[in-house]
Every structure is written in C-alpha cells, then in structure tokens.
SERO-4910 file (N, C-alpha, C, O; in steps of 0.05 Angstrom, whole numbers):
BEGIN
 pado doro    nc1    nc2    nc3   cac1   cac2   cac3    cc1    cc2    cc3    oc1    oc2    oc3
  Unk    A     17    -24      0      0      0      0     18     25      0     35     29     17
  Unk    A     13     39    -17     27     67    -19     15     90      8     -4    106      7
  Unk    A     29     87     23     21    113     38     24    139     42     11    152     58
  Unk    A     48    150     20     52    175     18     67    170    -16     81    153    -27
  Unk    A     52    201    -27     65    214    -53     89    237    -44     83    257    -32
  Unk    A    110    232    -50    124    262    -51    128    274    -72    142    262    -88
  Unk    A    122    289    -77    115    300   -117    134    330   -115    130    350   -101
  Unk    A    153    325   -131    179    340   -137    178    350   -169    185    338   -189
  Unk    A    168    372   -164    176    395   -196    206    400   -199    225    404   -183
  Unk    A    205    400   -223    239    406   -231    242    414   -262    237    404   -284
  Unk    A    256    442   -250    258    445   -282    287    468   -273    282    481   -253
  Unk    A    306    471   -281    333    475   -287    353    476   -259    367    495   -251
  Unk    A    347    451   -248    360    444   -222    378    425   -220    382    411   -200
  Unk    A    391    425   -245    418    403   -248    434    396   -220    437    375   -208
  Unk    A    446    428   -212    460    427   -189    455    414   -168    470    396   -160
  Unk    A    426    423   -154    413    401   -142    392    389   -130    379    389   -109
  Unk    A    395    371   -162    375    359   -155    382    330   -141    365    324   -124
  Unk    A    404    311   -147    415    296   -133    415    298   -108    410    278    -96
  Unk    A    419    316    -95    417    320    -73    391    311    -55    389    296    -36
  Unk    A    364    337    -76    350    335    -66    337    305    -62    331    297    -39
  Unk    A    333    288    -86    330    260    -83    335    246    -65    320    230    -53
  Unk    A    371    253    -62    380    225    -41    376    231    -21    383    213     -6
  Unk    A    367    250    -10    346    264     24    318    245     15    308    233     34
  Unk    A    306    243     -8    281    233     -2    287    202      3    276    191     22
  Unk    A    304    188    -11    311    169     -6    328    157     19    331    133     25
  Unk    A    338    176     29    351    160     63    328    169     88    328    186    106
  Unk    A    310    152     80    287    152    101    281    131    117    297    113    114
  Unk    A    261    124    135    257    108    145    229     95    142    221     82    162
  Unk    A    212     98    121    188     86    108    204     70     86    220     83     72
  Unk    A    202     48     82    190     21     75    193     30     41    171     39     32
  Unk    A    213     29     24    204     36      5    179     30     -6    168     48    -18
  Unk    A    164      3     -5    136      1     -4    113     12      0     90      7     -8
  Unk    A    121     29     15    101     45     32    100     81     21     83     96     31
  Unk    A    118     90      3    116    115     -9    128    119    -37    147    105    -45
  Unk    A    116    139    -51    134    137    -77    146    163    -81    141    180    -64
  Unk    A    164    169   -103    175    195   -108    166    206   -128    184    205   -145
  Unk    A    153    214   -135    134    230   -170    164    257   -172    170    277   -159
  Unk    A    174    244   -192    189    276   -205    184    280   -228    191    268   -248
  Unk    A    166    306   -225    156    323   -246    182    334   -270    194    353   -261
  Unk    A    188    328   -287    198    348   -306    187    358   -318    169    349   -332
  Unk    A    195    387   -316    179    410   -319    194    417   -357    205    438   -360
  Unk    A    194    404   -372    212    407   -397    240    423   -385    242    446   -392
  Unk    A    261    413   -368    280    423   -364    303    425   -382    313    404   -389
  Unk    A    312    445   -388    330    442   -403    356    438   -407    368    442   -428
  Unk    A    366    428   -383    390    428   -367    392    392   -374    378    383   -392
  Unk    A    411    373   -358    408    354   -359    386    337   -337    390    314   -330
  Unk    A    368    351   -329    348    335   -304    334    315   -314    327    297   -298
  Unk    A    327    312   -336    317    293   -351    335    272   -345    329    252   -332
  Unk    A    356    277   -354    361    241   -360    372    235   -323    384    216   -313
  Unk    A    365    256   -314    384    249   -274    353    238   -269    354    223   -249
  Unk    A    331    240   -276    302    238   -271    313    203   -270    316    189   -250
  Unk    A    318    196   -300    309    170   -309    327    151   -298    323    127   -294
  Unk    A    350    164   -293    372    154   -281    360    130   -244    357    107   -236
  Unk    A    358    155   -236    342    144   -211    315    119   -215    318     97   -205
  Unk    A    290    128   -229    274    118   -231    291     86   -244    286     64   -236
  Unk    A    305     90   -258    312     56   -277    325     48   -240    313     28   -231
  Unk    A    342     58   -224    357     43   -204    330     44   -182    333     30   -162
  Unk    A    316     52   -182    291     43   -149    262     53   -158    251     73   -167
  Unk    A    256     32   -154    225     19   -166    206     46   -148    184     52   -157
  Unk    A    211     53   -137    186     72   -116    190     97   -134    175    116   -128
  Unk    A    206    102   -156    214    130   -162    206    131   -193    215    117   -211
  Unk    A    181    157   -193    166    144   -227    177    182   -236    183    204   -226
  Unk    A    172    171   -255    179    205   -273    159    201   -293    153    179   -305
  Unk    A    142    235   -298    131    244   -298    148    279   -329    154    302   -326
  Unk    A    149    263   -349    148    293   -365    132    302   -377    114    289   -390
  Unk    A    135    329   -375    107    340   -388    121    372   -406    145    377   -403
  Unk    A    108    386   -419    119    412   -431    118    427   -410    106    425   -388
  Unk    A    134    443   -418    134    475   -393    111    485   -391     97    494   -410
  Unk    A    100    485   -358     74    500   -362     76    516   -325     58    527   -312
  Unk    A    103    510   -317    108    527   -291    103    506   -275     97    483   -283
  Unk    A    108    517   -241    105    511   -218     83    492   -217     84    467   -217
  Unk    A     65    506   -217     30    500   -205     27    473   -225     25    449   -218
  Unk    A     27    484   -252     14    454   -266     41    430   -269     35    410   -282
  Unk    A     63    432   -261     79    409   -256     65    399   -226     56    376   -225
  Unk    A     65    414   -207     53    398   -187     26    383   -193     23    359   -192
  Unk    A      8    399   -200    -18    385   -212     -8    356   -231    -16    334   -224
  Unk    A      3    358   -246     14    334   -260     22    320   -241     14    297   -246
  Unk    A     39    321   -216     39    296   -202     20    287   -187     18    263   -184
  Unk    A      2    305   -175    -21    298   -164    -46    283   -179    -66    274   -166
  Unk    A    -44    280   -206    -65    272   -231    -54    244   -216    -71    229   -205
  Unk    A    -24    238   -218    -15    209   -225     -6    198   -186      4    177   -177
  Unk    A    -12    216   -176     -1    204   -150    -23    186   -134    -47    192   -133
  Unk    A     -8    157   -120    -23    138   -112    -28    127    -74    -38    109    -61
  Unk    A    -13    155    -70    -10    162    -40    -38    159    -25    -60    162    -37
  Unk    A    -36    155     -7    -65    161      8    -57    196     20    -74    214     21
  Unk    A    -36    197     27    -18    228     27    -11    240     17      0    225      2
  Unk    A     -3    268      7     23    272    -14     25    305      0     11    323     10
  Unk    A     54    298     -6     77    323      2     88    342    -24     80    339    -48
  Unk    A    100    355    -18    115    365    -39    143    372    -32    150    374     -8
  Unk    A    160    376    -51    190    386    -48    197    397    -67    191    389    -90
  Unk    A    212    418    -63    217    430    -93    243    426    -92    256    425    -71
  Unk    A    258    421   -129    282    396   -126    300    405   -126    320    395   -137
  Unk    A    301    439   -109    335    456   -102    330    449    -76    349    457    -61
  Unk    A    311    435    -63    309    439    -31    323    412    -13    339    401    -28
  Unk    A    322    404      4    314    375     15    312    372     40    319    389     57
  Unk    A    301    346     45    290    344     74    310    331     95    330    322     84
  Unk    A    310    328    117    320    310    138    321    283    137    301    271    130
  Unk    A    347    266    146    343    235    140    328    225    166    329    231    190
  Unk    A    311    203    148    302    193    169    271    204    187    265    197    210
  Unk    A    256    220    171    236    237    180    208    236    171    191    251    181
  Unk    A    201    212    148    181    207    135    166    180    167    143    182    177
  Unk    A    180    167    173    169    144    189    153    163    214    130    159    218
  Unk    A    165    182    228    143    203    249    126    219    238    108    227    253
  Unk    A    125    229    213    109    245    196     83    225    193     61    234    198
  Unk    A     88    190    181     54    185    177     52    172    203     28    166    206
  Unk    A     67    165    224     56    154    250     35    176    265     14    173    277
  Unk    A     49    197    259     34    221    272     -7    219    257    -28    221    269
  Unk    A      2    216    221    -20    225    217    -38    198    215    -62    200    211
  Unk    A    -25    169    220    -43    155    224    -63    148    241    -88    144    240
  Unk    A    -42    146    261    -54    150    297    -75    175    299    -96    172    311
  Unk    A    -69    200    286    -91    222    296   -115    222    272   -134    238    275
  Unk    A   -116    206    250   -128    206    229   -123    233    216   -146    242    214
  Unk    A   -111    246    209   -109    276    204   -113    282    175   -105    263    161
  Unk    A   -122    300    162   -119    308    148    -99    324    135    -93    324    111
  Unk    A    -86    340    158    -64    357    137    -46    353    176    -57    351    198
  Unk    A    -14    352    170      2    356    196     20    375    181     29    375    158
  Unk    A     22    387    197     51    412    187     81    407    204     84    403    228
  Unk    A    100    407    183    121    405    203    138    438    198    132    459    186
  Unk    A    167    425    216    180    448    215    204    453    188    213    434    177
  Unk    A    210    474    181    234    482    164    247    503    176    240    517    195
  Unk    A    270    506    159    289    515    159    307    533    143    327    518    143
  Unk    A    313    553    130    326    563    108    353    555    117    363    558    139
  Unk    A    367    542     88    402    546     91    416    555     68    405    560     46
  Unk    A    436    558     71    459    572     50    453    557     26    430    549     19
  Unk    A    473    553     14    482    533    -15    500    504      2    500    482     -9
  Unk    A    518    508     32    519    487     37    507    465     53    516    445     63
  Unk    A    487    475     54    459    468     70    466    478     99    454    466    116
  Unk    A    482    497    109    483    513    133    454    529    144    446    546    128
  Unk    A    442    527    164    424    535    159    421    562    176    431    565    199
  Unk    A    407    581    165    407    607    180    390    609    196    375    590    201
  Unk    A    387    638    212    366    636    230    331    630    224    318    642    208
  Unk    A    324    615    236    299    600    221    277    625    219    260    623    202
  Unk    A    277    642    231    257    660    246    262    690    259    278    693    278
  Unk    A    249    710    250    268    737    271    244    750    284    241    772    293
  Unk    A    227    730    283    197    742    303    181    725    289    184    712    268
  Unk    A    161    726    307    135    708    316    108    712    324     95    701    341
  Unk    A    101    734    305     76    756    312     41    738    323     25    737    342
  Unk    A     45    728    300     17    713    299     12    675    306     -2    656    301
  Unk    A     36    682    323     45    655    331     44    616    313     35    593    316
  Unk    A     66    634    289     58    613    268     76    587    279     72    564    271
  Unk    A     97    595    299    116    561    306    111    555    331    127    552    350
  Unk    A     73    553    329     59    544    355     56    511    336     39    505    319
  Unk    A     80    497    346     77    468    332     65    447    344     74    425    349
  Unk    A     40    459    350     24    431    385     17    414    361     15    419    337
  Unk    A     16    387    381      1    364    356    -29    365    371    -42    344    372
  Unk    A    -39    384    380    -62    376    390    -82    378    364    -74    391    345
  Unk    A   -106    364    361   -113    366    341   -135    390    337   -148    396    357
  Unk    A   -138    404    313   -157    415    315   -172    419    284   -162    406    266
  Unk    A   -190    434    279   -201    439    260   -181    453    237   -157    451    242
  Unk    A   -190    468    209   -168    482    192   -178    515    192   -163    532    183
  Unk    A   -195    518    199   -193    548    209   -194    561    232   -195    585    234
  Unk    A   -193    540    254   -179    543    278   -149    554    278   -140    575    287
  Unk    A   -138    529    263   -113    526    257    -97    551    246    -77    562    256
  Unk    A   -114    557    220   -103    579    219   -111    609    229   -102    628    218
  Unk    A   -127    611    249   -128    637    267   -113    629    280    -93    641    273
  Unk    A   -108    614    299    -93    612    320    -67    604    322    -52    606    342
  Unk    A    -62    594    302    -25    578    298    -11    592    276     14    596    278
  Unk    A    -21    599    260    -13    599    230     -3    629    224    -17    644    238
  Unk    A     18    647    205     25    661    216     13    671    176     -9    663    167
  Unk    A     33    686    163     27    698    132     44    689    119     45    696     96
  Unk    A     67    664    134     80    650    109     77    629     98     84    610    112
  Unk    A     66    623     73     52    604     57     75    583     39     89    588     20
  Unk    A     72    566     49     96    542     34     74    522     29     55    516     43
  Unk    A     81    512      3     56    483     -3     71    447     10     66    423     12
  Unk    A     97    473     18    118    440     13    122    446     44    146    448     51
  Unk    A    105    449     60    109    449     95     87    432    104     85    433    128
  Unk    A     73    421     97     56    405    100     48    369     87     55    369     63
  Unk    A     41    353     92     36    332     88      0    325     92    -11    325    113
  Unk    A    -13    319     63    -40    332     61    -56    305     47    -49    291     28
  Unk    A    -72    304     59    -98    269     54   -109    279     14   -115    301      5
  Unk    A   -108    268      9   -107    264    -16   -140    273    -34   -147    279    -57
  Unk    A   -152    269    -12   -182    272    -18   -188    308    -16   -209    319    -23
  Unk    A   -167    321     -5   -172    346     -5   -161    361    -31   -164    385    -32
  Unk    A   -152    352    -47   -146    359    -70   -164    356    -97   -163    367   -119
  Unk    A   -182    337    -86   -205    337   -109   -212    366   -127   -211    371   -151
  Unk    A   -220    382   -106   -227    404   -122   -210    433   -107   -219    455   -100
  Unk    A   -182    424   -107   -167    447    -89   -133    440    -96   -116    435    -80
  Unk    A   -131    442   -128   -105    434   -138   -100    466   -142   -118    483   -139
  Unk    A    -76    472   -148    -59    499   -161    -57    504   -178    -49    488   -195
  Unk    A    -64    536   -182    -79    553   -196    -51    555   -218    -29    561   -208
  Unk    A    -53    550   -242    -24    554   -264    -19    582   -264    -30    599   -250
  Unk    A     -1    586   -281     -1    617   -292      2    629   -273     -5    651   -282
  Unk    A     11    636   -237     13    657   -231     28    655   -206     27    634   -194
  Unk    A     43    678   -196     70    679   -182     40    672   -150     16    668   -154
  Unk    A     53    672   -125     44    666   -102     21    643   -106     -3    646   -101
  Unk    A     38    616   -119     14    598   -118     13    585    -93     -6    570    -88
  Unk    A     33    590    -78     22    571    -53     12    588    -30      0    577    -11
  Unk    A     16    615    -30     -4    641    -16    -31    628    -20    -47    619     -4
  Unk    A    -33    629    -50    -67    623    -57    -70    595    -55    -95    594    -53
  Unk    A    -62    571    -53    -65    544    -49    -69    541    -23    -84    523    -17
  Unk    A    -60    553     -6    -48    539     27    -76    541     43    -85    521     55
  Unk    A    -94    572     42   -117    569     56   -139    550     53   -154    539     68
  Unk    A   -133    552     21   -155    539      9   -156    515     23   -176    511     38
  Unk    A   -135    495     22   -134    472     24   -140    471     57   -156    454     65
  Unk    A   -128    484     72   -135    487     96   -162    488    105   -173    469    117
  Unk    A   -169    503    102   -204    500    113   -221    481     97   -245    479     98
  Unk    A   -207    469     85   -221    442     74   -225    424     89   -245    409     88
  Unk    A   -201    422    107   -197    394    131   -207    402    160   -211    424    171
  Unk    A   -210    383    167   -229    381    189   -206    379    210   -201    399    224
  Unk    A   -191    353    214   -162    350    227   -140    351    221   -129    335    205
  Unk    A   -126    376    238    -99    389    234    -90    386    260   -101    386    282
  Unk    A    -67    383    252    -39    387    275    -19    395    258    -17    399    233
  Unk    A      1    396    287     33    398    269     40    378    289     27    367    307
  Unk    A     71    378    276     89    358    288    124    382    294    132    400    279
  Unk    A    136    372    320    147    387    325    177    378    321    192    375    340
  Unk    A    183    375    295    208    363    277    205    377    255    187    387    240
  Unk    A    239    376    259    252    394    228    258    376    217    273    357    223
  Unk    A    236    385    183    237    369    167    245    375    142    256    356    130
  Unk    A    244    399    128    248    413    111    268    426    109    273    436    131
  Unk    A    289    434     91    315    447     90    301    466     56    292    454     37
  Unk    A    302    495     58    295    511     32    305    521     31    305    537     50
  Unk    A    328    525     10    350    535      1    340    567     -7    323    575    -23
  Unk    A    359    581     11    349    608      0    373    632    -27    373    655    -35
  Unk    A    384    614    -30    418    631    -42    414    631    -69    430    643    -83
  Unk    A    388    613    -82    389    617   -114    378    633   -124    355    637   -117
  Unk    A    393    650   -151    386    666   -163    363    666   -184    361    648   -201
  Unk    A    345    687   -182    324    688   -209    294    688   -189    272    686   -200
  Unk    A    298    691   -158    271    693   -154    257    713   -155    266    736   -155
  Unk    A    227    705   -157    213    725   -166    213    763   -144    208    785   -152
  Unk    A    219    754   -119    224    766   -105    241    791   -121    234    814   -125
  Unk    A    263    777   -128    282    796   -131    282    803   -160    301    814   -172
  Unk    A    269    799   -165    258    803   -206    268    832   -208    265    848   -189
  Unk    A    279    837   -230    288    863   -230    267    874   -262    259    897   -267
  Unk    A    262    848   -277    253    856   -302    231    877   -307    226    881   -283
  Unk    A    219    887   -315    192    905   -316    165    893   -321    144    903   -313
  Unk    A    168    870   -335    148    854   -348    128    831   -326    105    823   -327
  Unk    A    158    828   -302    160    809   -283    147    831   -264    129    823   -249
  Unk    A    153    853   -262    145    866   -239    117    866   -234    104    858   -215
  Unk    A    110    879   -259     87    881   -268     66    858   -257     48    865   -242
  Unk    A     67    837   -263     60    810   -258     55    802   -234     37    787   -229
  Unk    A     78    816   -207     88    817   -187     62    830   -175     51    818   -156
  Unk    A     55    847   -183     33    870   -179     11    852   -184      0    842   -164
  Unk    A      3    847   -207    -19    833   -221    -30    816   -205    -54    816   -199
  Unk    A    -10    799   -197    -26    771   -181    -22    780   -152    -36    764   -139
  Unk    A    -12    796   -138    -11    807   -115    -42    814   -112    -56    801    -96
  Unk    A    -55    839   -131    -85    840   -133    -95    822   -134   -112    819   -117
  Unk    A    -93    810   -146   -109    777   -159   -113    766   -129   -134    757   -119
  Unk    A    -95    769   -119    -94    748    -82   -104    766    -71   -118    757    -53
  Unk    A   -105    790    -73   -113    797    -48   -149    807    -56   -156    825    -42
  Unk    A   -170    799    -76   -182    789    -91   -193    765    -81   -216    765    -72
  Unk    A   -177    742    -81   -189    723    -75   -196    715    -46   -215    701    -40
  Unk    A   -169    730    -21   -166    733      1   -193    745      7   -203    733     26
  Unk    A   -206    763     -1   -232    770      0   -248    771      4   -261    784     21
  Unk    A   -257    747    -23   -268    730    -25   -276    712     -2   -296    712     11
  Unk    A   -256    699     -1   -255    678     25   -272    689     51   -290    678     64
  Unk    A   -259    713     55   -263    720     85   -291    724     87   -303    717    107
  Unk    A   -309    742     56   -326    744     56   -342    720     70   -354    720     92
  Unk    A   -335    695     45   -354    673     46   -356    659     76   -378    649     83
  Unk    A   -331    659     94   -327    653    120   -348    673    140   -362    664    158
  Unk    A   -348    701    133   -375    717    143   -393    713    143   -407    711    163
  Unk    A   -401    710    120   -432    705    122   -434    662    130   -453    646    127
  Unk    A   -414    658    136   -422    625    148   -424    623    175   -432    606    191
  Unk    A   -410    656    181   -412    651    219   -386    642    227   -381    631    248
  Unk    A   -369    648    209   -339    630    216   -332    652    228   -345    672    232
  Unk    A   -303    646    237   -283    660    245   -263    672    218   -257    656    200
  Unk    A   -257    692    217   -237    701    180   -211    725    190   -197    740    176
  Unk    A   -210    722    214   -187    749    221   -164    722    208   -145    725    222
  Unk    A   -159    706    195   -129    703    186   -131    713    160   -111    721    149
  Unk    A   -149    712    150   -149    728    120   -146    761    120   -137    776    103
  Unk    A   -158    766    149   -149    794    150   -133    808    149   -129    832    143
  Unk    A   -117    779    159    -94    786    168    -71    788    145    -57    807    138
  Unk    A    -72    762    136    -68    760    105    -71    790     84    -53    799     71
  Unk    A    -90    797     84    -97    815     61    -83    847     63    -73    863     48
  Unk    A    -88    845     91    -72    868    102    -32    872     96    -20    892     90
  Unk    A    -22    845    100      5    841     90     10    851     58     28    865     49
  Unk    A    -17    837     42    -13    840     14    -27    868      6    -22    881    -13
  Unk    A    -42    872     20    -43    901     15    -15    925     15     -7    940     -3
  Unk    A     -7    922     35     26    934     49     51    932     21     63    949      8
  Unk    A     49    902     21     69    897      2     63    920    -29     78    937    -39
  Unk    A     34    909    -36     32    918    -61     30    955    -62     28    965    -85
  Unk    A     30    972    -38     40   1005    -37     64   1003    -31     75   1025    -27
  Unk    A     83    980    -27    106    984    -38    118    982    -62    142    986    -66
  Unk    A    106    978    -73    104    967   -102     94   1003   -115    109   1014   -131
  Unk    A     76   1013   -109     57   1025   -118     81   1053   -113     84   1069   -131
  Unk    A     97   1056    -88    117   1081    -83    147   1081   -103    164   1098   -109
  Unk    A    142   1050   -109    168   1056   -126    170   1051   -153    170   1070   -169
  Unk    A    171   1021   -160    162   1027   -179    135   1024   -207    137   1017   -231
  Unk    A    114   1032   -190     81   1030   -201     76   1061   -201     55   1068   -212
  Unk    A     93   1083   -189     87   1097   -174     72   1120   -202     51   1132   -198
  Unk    A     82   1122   -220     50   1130   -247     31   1116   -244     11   1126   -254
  Unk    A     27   1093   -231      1   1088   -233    -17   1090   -204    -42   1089   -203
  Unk    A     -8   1091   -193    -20   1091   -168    -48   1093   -173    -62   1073   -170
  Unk    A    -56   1110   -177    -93   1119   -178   -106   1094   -195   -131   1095   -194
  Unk    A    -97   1077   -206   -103   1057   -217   -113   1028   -204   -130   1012   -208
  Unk    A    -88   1032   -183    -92   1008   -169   -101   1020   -143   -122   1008   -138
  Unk    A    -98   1032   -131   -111   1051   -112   -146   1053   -118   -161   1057    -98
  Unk    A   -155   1051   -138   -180   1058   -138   -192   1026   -144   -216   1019   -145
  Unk    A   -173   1012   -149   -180    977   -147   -187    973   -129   -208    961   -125
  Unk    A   -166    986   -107   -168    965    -83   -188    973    -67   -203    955    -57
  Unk    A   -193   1005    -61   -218   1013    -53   -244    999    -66   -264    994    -52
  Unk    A   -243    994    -91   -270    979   -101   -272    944    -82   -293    933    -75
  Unk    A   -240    933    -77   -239    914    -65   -259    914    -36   -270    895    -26
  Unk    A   -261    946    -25   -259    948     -1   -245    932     22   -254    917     40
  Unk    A   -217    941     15   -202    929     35   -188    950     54   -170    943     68
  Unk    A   -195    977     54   -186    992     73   -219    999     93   -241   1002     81
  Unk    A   -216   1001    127   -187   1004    130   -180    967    137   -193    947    143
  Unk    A   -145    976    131   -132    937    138   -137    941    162   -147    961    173
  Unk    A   -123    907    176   -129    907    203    -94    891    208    -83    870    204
  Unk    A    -90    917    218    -60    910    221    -53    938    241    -64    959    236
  Unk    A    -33    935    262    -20    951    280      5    974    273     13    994    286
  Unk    A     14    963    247     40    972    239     29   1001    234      5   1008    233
  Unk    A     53   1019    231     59   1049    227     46   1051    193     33   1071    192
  Unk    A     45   1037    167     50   1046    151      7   1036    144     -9   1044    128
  Unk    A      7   1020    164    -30   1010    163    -42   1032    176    -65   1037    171
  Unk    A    -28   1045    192    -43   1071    208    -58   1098    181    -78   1110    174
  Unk    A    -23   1092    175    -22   1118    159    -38   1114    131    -49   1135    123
  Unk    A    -42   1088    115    -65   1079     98    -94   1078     99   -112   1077     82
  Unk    A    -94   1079    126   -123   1078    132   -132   1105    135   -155   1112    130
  Unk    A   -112   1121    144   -125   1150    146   -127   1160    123   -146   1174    118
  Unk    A   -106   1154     99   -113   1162     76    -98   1147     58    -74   1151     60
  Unk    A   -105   1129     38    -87   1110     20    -66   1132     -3    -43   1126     -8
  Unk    A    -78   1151    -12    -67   1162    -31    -44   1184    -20    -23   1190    -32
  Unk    A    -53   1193      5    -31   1211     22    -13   1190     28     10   1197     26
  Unk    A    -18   1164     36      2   1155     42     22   1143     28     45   1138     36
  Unk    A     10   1136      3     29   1132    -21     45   1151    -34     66   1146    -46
  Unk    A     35   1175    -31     59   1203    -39     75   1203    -20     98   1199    -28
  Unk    A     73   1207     13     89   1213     30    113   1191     29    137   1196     31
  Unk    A     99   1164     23    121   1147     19    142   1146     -4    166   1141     -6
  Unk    A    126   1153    -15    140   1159    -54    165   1181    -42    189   1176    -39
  Unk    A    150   1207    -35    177   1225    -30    199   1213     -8    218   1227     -2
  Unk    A    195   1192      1    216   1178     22    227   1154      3    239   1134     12
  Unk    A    220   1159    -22    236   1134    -26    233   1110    -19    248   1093    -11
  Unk    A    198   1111    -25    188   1079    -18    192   1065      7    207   1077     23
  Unk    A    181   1038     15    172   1030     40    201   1011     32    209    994     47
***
C-alpha cells in the first residue's frame, strides 16, 4: 500500500537535484510504503536524464514529463498520477532531513489527520542553515500536535508564510483544491484553500524541511519590468481572492481574522510596489483596491495607520521617502 506521494517539480535544477533526491531516499518508510513523483517540468538542463537515471535504479521512483507550463501545473501533474493516500511536496533545489518520513505518517495515522505541518528551515548553498525566524507575531511556530479543526488552525497557529511544501495533506482534499497555473504566489493562494477544507490538523514538532534560500532568479528579486508588473498583477489577484474567502467565511458565521490578516500584508506589500516602482500608476490600483474594499486593513504597523487615514496621502508621502 502506498502511503505517501512526494511530488517533486523540476525544471533547471541540475545542481541540485541529486541531492534533493537522495534526502528523499535516506528515510525510514519502507520503500513500499511511499513513492517519489518527479515532475519534469521540460527542463532544459540535464534533469531529464538524472530523472530516469534514478527511476531505472529504485522501483518507488516514477517520472513524470510533461511541456513547460510552470510551478503550479507540474505539481498538478503529479497529483493527476499520484497513488499516496498522502502527498507532500518538495521543490528539487530543496531537501528534507534523513530519516523523517516514518514520524510524519505515525503522527498522521494515529490522529487520522488530514493535513500535519512540520517544521523548516532556510540554509545557504551548503545546506548551513540560518536563523529560522526573527519574530513570531501571529504565533505561526505554535507546533502543538493537539488536534484541531483548519480554520482554527489557521487563526490561532498559523502566521502569513505560505509554503505548499510544509505540509503533508490526505489526498481527498485535492479533489477540487489543486494549483492555480499561470501565476507567481501559488502557494499564498493554495495553502488556505486547502486548509479549511480539513477538518483534522496538527503539526508535528520536527525539522523536516531544508529551503535553500541563495538561488538566483527569484521572483522576489525580479528586476525585469514585465516580471514586476505580474508581481503587482497577481498580488491583486490574491488579495481578490483573500476576500473572497473572508467574505464567504462571514456570512457562514466562521471566524476570517487570518485572511485579515493576510490581506492586510498583501495590501502593504503591493504600496510598496505602488511608491516605487508602479508609482505613475497609483490611482489605478488605488482605486482597485478601494472597489476591493479592503481599507481600513487590520493591522498595527505604522504604515497601516497611515493607509487607513488616507491610501493616496500615504502613497505620496512614501514615494517622497523613497518607498517602504
């Protein structure tokens, strides 16, 4: 019986992706008992044939190519074909801890869980790892295994950083809650969704995850205009659907301050965006977001004070300071 998928996208990760593999493989589940889905994402590097390489030497390890179509629909492609009663993810510059899959499904068998979260870590290029954390606002590395609901979970544990590959997730919640193609922050927009889908959540209080932070070309640091742009685009787009959500959680009688909380971050971000360089357009997206009605945010910080008293004053004042 297959009890866990780990479904690994890859597309120009020559360097390492060996790496990342032989972490999934020095574990302590049963090769029987999990498989490895690696997505090739049409890479154009040599990952292809390091794909097939593996898969011909250990039967648990299937490859999966498909044309370039990004992040989101390489994962979806392993999820079409994965036979897990579980499935994880890893992305194939990253890798995990030896020996860490056998407490991951003990945990989720014993509690029947739907989704368990573990811990990570950022490290260098020699897998050194830096400081994991430099605050803890919304108390997201509250790692109890107590069990609870998924919008419990995320009011009360869960903080505004969204990883798809920090979690280990029941297979049945993906029916109608796979990732959205085409657009930068897919696991911002994947992570709630999937969350308030499940009924039982925990975490587990093991570092399991190692995410390499030292490679070049992320979107973060996009310098291009085209990319920026885009940067902007789907930033609205989320904070849009963030909305959405909170709405639909209102009128159910739920609880929605994590989306608040949420929206408020991506609000912040995107008048940073808007002081430097959006800053011709401002009135553009400024009069979006008011149509969003998302002011005022609900956030404590100095620059939420000053937005809520006035979005457009506070986008000039910031502009003449040389952006947030």
């Amino acid at each position: 019986m297959t009890k866990l998928s780990i479904i690994v996208p890859i597309y120009g990760v020559e360097q390492y992706l060996r790496k990342c593999v032989d972490s999934l493989l020095a574990q302590d589940l049963p090769s029987s008992e999990y498989e490895i889905i690696l997505v090739d994402d049409e890479s154009p590097d040599a990952c292809p044939q390091i794909c097939e390489e593996y898969a011909a030497q250990y039967s648990h390890i299937r490859v999966v190519h498909r044309e370039n179509g990004g992040l989101s629909a390489a994962r979806n492609s392993g999820i079409e074909v994965a036979k897990g009663a579980y499935l994880m993810f890893v992305d194939s510059d990253d890798f995990i801890e030896p020996n860490v899959l056998g407490a991951l499904m003990k945990q989720v068998e014993r509690d029947n869980l739907d989704v368990l979260r573990y811990k990570h870590q950022y490290v260098d290029a020699n897998g050194s790892p830096y400081n994991p954390y430099k605050s803890d606002p919304y108390g997201r590395h509250n790692y109890s295994a107590e069990v609870t609901d998924g919008i419990s979970f995320l009011n009360t544990r869960f903080g505004t950083t969204c990883y798809a590959w920090a979690f280990v997730v029941r297979r049945e919640l993906f029916e109608d809650c796979i990732f959205t193609p085409g657009i930068y922050f897919e696991d911002t927009d994947w992570t709630p969704r999937m969350i308030i889908k499940a009924k039982r959540v925990a975490s587990i209080d093991c570092m399991v995850y190692n995410y390499l932070l030292t490679r070049q070309g992320s979107i973060t640091n996009a310098v291009n205009r085209s990319k920026q742009q885009k940067v902007l685009d789907d930033k609205m787009r989320l904070v849009g659907e963030l909305k959405r959500q909170a709405l639909e959680l209102a009128v159910q009688g739920k609880d929605n301050q994590w989306f608040s909380r949420m929206t408020a971050a991506n609000v912040i971000s995107i008048i940073g965006l808007l002081c430097k360089e959006f800053y011709p357009e401002r009135r553009i997206y400024l009069n979006e977001l008011e149509k969003m009605n998302v002011f005022p945010i609900k956030s404590e910080s100095v620059k939420a004070k000053l937005l809520n008293l006035s979005p457009r004053l506070a986008v000039n004042l910031l502009h003449l300071k040389n952006g947030i």
